[in-house]
C-alpha positions as CSV (number, residue, x, y, z in Angstrom):
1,X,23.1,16.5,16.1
2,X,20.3,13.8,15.0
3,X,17.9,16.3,16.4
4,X,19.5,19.3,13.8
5,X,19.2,16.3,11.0
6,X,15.7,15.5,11.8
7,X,14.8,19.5,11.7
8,X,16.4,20.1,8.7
9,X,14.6,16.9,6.9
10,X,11.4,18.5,8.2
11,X,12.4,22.0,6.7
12,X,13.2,20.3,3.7
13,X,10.1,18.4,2.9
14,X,8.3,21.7,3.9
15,X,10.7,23.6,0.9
16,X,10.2,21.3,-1.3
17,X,5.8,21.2,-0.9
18,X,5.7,24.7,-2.0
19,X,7.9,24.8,-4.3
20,X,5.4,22.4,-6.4
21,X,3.0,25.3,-5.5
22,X,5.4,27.6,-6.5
23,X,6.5,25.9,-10.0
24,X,2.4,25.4,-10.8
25,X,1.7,28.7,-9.9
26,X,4.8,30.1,-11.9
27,X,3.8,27.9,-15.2
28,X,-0.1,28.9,-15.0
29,X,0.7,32.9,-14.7
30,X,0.6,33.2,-18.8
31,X,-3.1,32.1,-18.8
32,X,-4.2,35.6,-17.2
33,X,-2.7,37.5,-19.4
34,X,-3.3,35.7,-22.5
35,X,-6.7,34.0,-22.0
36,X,-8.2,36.2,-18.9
37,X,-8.9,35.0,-15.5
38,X,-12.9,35.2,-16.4
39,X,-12.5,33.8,-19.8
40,X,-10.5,30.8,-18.1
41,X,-12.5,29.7,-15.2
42,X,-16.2,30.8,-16.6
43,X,-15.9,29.9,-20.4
44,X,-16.7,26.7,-21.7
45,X,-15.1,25.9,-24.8
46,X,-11.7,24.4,-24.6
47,X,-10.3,24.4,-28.2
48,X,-6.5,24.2,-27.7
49,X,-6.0,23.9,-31.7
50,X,-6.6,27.1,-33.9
51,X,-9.0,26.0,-36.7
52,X,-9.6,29.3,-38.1
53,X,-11.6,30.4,-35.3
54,X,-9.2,30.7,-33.0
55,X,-8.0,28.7,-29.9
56,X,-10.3,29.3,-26.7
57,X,-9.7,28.1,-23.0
58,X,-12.4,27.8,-20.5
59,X,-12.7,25.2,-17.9
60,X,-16.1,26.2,-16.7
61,X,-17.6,22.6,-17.8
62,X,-14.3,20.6,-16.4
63,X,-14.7,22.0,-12.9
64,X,-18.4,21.3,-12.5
65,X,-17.7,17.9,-13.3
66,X,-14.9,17.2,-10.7
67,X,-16.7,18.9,-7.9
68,X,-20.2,16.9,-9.0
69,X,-18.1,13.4,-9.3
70,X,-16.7,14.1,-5.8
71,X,-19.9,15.6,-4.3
72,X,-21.8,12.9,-5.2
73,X,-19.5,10.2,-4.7
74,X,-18.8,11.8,-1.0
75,X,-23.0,11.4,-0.5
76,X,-22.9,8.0,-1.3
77,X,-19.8,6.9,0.6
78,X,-20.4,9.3,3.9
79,X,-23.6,6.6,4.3
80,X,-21.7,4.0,4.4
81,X,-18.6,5.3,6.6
82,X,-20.9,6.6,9.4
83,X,-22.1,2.9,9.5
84,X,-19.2,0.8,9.1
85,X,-17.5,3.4,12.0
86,X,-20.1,2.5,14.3
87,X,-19.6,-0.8,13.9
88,X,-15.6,-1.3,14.4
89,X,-15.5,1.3,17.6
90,X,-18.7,0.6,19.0
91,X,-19.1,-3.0,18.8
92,X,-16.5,-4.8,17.4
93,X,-13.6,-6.3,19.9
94,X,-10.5,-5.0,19.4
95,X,-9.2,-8.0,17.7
96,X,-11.9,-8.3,15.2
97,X,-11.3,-4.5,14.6
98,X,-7.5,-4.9,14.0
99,X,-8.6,-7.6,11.0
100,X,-11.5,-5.3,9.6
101,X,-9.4,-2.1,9.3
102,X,-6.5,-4.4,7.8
103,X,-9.0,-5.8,5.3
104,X,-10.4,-2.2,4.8
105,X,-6.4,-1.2,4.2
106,X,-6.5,-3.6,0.7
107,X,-9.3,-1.3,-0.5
108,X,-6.7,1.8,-0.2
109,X,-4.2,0.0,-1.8
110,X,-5.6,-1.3,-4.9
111,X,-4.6,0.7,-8.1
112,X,-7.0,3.0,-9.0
113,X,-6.5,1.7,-12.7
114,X,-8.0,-1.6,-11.7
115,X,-10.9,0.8,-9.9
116,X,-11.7,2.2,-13.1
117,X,-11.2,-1.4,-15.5
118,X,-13.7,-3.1,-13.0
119,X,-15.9,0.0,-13.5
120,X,-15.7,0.0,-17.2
121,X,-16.5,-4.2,-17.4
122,X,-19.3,-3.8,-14.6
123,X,-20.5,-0.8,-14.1
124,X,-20.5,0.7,-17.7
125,X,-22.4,-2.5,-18.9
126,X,-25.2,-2.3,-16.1
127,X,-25.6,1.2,-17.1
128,X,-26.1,0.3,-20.9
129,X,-28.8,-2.4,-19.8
130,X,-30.5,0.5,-17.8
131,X,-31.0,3.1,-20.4
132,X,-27.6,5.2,-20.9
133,X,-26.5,4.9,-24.2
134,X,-22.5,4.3,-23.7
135,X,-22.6,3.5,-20.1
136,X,-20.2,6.3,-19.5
137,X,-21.5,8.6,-17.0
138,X,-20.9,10.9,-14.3
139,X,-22.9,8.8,-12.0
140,X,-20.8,5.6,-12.8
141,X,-17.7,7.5,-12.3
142,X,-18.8,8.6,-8.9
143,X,-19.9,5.0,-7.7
144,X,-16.2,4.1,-8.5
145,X,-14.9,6.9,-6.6
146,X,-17.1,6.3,-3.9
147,X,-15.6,3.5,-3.1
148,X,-12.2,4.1,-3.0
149,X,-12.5,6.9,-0.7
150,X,-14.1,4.9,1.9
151,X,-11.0,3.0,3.4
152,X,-9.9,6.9,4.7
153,X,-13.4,8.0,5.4
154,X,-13.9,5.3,7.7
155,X,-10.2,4.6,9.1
156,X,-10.3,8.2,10.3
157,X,-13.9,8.3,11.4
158,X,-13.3,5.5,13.1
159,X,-10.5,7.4,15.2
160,X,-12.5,10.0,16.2
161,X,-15.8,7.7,17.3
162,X,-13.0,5.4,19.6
163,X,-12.7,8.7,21.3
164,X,-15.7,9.6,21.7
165,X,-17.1,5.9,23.1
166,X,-14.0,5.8,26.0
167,X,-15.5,9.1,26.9
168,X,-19.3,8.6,27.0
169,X,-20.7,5.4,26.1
170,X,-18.8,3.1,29.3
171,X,-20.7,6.2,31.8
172,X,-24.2,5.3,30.4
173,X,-23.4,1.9,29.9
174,X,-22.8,2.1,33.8
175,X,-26.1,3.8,34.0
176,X,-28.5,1.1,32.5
177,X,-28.6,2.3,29.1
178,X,-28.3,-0.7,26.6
179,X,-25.3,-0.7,24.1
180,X,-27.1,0.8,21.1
181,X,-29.4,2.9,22.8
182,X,-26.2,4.7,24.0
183,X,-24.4,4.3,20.3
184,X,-27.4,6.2,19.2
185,X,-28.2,8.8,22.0
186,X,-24.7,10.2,22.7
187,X,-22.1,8.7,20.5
188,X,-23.7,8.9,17.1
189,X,-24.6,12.6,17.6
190,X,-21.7,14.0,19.6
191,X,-19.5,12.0,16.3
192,X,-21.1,13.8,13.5
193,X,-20.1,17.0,14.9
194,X,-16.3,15.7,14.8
195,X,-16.3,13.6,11.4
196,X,-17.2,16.3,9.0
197,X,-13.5,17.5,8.4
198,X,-12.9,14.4,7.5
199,X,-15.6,13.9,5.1
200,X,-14.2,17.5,3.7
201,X,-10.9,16.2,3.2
202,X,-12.5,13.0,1.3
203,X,-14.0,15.5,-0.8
204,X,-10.4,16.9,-1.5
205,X,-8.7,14.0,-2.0
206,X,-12.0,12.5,-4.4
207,X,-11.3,15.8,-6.7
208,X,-7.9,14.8,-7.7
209,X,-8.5,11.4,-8.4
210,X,-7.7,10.6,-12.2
211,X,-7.4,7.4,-14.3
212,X,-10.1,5.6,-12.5
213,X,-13.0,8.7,-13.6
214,X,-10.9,9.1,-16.9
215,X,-12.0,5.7,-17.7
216,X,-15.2,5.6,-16.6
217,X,-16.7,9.3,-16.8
218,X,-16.4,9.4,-20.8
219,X,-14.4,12.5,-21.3
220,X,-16.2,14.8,-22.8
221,X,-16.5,18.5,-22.5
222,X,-20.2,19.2,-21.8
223,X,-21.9,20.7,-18.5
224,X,-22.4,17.4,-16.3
225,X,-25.3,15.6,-15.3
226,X,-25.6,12.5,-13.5
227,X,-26.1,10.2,-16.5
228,X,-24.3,12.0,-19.0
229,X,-20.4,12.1,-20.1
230,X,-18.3,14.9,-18.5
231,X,-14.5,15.2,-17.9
232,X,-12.8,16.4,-14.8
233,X,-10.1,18.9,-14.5
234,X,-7.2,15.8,-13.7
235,X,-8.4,14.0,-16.4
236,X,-8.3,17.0,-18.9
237,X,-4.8,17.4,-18.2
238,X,-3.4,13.5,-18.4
239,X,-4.9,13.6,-21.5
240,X,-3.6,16.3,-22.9
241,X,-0.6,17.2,-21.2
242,X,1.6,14.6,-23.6
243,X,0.8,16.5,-26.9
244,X,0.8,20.3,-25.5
245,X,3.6,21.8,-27.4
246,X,6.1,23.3,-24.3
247,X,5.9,27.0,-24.3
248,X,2.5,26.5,-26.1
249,X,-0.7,28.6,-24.6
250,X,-2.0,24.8,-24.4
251,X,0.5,23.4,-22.2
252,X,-0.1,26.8,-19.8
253,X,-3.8,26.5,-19.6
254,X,-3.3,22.8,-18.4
255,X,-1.1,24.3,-15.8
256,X,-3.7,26.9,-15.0
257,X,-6.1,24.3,-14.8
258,X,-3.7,22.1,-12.7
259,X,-3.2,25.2,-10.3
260,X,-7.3,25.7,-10.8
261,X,-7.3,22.2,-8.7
262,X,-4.6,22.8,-6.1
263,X,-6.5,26.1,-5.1
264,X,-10.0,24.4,-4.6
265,X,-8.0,21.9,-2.5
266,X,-6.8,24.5,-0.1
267,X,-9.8,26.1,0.0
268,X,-11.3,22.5,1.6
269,X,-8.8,22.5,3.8
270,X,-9.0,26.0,5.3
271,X,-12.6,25.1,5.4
272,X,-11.9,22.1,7.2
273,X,-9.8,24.0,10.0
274,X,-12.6,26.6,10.1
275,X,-15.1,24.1,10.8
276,X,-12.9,22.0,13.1
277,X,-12.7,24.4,15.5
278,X,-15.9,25.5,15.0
279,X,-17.5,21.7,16.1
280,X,-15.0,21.4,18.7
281,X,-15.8,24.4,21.0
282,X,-19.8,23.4,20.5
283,X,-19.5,19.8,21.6
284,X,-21.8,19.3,24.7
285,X,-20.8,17.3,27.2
286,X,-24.6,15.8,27.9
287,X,-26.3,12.8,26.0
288,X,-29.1,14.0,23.1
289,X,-31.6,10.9,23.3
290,X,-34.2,13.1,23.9
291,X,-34.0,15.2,20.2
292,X,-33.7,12.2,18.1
293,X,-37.4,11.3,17.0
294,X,-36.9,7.9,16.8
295,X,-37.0,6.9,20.3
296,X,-35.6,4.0,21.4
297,X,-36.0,2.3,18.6
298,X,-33.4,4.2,17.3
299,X,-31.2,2.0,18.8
300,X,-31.9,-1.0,17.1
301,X,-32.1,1.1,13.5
302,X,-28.4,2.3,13.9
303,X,-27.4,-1.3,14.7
304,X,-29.1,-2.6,11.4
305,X,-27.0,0.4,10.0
306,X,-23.7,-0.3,11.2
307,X,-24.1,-3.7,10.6
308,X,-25.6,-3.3,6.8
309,X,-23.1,-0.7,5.9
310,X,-19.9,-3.2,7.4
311,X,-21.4,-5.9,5.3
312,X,-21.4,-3.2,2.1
313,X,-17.8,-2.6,2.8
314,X,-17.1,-6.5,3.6
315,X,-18.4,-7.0,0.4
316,X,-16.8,-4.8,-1.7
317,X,-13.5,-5.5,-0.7
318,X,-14.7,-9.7,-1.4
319,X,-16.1,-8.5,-4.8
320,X,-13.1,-6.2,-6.2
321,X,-10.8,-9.1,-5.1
322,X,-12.5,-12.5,-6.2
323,X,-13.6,-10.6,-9.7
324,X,-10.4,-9.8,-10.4
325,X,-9.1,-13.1,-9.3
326,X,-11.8,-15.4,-11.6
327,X,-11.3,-13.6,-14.3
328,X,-7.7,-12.9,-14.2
329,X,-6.5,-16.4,-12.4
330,X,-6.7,-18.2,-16.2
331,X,-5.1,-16.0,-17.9
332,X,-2.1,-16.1,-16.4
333,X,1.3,-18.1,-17.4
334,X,5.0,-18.1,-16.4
335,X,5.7,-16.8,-20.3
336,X,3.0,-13.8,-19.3
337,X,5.3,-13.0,-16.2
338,X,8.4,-13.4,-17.5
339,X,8.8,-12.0,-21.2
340,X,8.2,-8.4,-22.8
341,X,5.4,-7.7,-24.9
342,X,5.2,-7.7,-28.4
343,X,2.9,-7.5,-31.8
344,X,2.0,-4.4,-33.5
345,X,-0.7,-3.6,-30.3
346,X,1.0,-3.3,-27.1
347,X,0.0,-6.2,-24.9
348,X,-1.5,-8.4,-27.1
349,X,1.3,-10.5,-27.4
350,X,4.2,-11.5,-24.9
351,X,4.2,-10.2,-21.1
352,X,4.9,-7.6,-18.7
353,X,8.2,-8.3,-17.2
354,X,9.2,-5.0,-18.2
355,X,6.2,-3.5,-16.9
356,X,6.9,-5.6,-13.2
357,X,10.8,-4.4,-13.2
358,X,10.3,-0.7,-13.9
359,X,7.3,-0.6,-11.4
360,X,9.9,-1.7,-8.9
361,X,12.3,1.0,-10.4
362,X,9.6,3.6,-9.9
363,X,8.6,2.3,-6.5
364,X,12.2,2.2,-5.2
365,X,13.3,5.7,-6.2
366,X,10.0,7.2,-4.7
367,X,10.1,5.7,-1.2
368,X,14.3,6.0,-1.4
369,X,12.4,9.8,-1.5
370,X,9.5,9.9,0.5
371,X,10.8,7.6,3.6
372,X,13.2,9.5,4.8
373,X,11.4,13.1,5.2
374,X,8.3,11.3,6.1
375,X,9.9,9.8,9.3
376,X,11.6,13.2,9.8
377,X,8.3,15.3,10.1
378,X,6.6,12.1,12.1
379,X,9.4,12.4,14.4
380,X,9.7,16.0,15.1
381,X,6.4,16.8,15.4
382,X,5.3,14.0,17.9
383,X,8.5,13.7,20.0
384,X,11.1,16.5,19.1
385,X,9.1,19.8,18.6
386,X,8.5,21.8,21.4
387,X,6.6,24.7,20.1
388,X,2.8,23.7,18.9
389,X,2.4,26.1,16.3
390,X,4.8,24.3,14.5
391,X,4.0,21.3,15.0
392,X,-0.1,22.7,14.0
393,X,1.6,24.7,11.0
394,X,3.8,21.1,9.7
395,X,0.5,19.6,10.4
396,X,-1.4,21.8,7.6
397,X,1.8,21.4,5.6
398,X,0.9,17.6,5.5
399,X,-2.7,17.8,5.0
400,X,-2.8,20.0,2.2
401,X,0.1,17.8,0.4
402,X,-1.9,14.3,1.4
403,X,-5.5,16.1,-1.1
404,X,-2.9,17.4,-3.6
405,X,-4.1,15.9,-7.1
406,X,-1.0,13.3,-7.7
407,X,-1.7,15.1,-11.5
408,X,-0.2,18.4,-9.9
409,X,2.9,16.9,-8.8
410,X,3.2,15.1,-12.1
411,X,3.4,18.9,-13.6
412,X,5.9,19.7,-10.7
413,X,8.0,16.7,-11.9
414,X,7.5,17.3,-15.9
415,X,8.1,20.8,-15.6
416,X,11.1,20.9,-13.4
417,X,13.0,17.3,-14.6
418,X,11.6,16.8,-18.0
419,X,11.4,20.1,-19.4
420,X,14.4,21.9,-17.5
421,X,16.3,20.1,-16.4
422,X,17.0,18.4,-19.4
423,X,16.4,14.7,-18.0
424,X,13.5,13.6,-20.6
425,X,10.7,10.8,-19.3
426,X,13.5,8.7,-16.7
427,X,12.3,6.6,-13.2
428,X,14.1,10.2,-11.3
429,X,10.9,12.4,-12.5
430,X,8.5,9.9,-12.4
431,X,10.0,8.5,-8.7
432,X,10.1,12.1,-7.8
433,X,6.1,12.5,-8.5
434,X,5.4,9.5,-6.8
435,X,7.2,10.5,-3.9
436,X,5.5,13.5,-3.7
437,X,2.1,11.8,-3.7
438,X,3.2,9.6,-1.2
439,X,5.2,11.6,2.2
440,X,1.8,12.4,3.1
441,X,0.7,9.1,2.9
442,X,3.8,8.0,5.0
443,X,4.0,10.3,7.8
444,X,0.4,10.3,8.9
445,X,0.4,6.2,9.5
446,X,3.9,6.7,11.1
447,X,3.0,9.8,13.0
448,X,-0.1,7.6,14.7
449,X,2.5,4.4,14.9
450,X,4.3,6.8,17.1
451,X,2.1,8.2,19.1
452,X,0.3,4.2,20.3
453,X,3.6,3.9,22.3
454,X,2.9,4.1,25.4
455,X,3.1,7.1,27.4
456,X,4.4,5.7,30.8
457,X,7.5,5.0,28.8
458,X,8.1,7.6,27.6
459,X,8.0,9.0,30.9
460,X,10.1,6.7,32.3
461,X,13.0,7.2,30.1
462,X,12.6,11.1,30.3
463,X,12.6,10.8,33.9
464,X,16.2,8.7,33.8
465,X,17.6,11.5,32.1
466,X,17.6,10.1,28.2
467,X,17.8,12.3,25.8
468,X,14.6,12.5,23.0
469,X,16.6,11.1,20.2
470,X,18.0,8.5,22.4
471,X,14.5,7.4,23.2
472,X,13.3,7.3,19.7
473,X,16.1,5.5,18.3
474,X,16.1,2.9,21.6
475,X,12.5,2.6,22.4
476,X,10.0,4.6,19.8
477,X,11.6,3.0,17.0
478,X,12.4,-0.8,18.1
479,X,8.6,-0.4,19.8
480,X,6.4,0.3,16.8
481,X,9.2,-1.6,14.0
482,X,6.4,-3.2,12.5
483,X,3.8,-0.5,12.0
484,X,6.5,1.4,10.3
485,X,7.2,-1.1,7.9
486,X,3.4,-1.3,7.2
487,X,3.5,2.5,6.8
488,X,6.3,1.7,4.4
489,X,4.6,-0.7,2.5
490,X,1.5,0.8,2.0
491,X,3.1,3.8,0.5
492,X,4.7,1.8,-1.7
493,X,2.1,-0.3,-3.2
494,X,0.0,3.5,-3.2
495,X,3.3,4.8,-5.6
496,X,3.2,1.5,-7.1
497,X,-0.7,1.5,-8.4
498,X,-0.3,5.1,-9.2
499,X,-0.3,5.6,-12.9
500,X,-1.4,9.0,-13.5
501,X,1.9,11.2,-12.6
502,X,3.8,8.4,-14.9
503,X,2.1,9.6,-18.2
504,X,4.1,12.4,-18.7
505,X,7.2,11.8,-16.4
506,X,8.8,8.6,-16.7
507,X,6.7,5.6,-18.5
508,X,6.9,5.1,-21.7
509,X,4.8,1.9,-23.5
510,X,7.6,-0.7,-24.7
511,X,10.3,0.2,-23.2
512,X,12.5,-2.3,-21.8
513,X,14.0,-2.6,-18.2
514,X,16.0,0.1,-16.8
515,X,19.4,0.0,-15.6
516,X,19.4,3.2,-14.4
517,X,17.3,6.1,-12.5
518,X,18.1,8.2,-16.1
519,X,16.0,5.9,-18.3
520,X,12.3,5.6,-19.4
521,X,10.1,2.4,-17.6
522,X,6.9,0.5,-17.9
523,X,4.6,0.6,-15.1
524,X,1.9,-1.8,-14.3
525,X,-0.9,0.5,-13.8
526,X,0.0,2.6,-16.7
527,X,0.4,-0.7,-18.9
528,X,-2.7,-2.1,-18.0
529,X,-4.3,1.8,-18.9
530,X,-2.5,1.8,-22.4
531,X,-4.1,-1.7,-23.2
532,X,-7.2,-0.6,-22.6
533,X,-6.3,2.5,-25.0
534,X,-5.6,0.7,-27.4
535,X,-8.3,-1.9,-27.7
536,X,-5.9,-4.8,-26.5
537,X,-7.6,-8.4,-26.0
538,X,-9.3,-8.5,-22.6
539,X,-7.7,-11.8,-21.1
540,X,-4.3,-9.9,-20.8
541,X,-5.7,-7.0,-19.0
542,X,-6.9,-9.0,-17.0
543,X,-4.1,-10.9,-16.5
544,X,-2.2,-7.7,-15.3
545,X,-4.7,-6.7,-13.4
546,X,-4.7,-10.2,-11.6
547,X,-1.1,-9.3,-11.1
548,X,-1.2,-6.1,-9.2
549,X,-4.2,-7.3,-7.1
550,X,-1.8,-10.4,-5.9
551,X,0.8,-8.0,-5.0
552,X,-1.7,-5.8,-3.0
553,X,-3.2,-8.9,-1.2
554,X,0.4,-10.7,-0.4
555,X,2.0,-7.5,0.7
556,X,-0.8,-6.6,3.3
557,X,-0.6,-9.9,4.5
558,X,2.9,-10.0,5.4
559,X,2.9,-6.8,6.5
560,X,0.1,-6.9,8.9
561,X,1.3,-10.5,10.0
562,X,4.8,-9.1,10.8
563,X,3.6,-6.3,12.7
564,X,1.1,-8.8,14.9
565,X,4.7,-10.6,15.5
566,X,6.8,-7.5,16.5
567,X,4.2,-6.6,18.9
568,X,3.6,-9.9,20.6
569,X,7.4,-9.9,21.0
570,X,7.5,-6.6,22.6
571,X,5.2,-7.1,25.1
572,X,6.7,-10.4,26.3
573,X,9.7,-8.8,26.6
């Protein structure tokens, strides 16, 4: 029976993936026949307002910007990945690679709103002192992204160069051949052939980023260049979606453009099977020292490199944090915390307590959502499925949904809650988005918490005649208690920092706390955005900023310090 319930979870978190497909595809099929499919995807006007000239729709300029924004930010981050990879599977112990990845982890779950403030008080300036004339730039906007795509980048690269090192680099260490010689001559170049899906699926995930490139990129519908303004697709449609009329030819073209989006993102990932299987079948089993042109000393250039690009990572996360924690750390009071805001400009007077409440509204409902069918497809596919094109095809399911723009399943949400249903901006459309955004998120860290327990068992309780469920709610389950709370936790501080599925769904500036999942909210990350919309004083941006960074930090913490515990007490027992 709990086998039936765990299917039918999985089928329904499979159902309910495509039909946000569905309901994009569905709102986006008036574009063809009013604008034109070549008039949509190759023009480049977008005029949405008839001034006499007519209204025109053409998203040639807002695609080029998200894929040059992604491609370049995935150049600069791939350096760094490669390096800091290296470093935690080839030299780091495994305790100092347990504290690394969980210091990496606050980088993935710091709102992407603080991402783009930081970028807009630091980057935009540095980029006025060099030359650009409003700072705003594609090239800012992708030094931004760059960095908040390399916590995956390097946690799964990291993955896949652990494998490779148990598998070559102990045999030639056994051989003679010094550590880095080896990192260099067999693990470096067998690795590249095995991390560029990975990189692909960066690339996917960097195209649907929003607020953070909203803030920094300038919006502005021109063909992008590296030091001039441009505007992505997501950012084209949080920023317009609110004032499309429903029904209009506007709000459809930002559907289109929405669907535009989703469809590049399968296409990466169809690539990134292709290529997958593709590497894998020409991996050679032999060591390549003698086609890299650096010799020997190529050893001690990929240790500089590993260690230099740790040190950038190391430091980024140390920068992001203690910036925000200076500047932020005085402008704080209990009054801030504890009372609503008020004046005439949102923000510049009173505090965010509404903001912190409906946060936890928006949080709640989403991973009351997302837990639930997350578990279910972690659980059938590692420990009840028994056929492998399932568990390959659920796989897919997963991957696609984890580089779906969270934008698109703010549409999903508006379209289906907000607009037809009836239920207007509440915390049950926006929690529905987030969860959304955030199952894929789940299942993949509980999906590897349940595949680290140990084999032998597994076996073992097989082979005394337990039933799967029995063994995953009696041994799986007890066994990896504290990385499943971490998976947990980290997809809720990921639907907690997410502001961009909010604009349209469920937050609503001033509003005051919710008693009920049929009622508008504040969120943080959208609160802090607004401010800066609005030209509110800097200290209290700051302040909320300060806010959600202390929440990401103590979170982590507790999380990572309760899982240490739960393991510890496993093993002694």
């Amino acid at each position: 029976m709990q086998a039936i319930s765990i299917t039918v979870l999985c089928v329904a978190c499979a159902a309910a993936l495509a039909w946000v497909v569905l309901t994009v595809a569905v709102q986006a099929w008036p574009v063809v026949g009013e604008v034109g499919v070549g008039a949509f995807l190759l023009g480049s006007d977008w005029m949405p307002v008839d001034f006499g000239g007519g209204a025109s729709f053409g998203i040639a300029n807002f695609i080029a910007a998200t894929l040059l924004t992604s491609a370049v930010a995935l150049a600069m981050a791939l350096f760094v990945a490669i390096g800091c990879a290296l470093f935690l599977s080839c030299s780091a112990s495994a305790a100092l690679r347990t504290v690394l990845c969980g210091a990496i982890d606050l980088l993935a779950g710091i709102p992407s709103v603080v991402y783009g403030f930081v970028g807009l008080e630091v980057l935009v300036p540095a980029f006025i002192g060099a030359g650009v004339p409003s700072g705003n730039c594609i090239l800012a906007a992708s030094i931004v992204l760059a960095v908040m795509v390399l916590p995956y980048m390097v946690s799964t690269m990291t993955e896949s160069m652990v494998g490779v090192r148990d598998r070559y680099l102990e045999a030639s260490l056994a051989l003679g051949v010094s550590r880095w010689w080896g990192v260099y001559g067999v693990v470096l170049p067998v690795s590249l052939r095995l991390i560029w899906p990975s990189a692909m699926m960066a690339f996917a995930r960097a195209m649907g980023e929003t607020m953070a490139v909203m803030m920094v990129a300038g919006n502005a519908n021109l063909f992008p260049t590296l030091l001039g303004k441009g505007e992505t697709i997501a950012s084209l449609i949080a920023l317009e979606m609110g004032t499309a009329a429903a029904g209009s030819t506007h709000m459809h073209a930002l559907f289109a453009a929405g669907f535009v989006l989703l469809a590049i993102v399968l296409a990466v990932d169809l690539a990134c099977v292709c290529l997958q299987r593709a590497l894998t079948r020409r991996i050679s089993h032999t060591a390549f020292a003698g086609s890299w042109a650096l010799g020997r000393a190529g050893g001690a250039v990929v240790r500089v490199w590993a260690l230099a690009a740790t040190a950038v990572v190391g430091g980024a996360i140390a920068f992001l944090f203690g910036y925000v924690f200076v500047q932020g750390a005085g402008c704080i009071s209990w009054e801030f915390i504890t009372q609503s805001p008020s004046g005439a400009v949102l923000g510049s007077e009173g505090g965010i307590f509404p903001a912190i409440a409906g946060s936890a509204w928006f949080t709640g409902c989403a991973l009351v959502i997302a837990v639930p069918l997350a578990a279910s497809v972690a659980a059938w596919r590692v420990l009840l499925s028994r056929r492998m094109w399932a568990q390959n095809l659920m796989g897919r399911i997963m991957s696609v949904a984890g580089g779906a723009p969270s934008i698109v399943m703010g549409l999903f949400a508006y379209a289906v809650l907000v607009r037809d249903a009836g239920l207007g901006r509440c915390v049950l459309a926006g929690g529905v988005a987030l969860a959304l955004m955030i199952i894929p998120f789940i299942e993949v860290r509980m999906e590897k918490a349940f595949r680290e327990v140990p084999g032998s068992l597994l076996s073992a309780a097989y082979a005394l005649g337990c039933s799967k469920t029995y063994v995953l709610r009696t041994l799986v389950l007890p066994y990896c208690r504290g990385e499943l709370l971490g998976a947990v936790v980290l997809g809720g501080l990921y639907a907690l920092g997410a502001a961009a599925p909010l604009i349209f769904t469920g937050g609503v500036a001033f509003a005051p706390v919710p008693t009920g999942i049929d009622q508008p909210a504040m969120s943080l990350p959208l609160h802090l955005y607004l401010m800066l919309a609005q030209g509110t004083t800097i200290p209290q941006v700051y302040a909320t900023a300060f806010v959600l960074m202390v929440l990401v930090l103590v979170c982590n913490v507790l999380v990572s310090g309760y899982a240490y515990i739960r393991k510890r007490r496993w093993m002694r027992s």
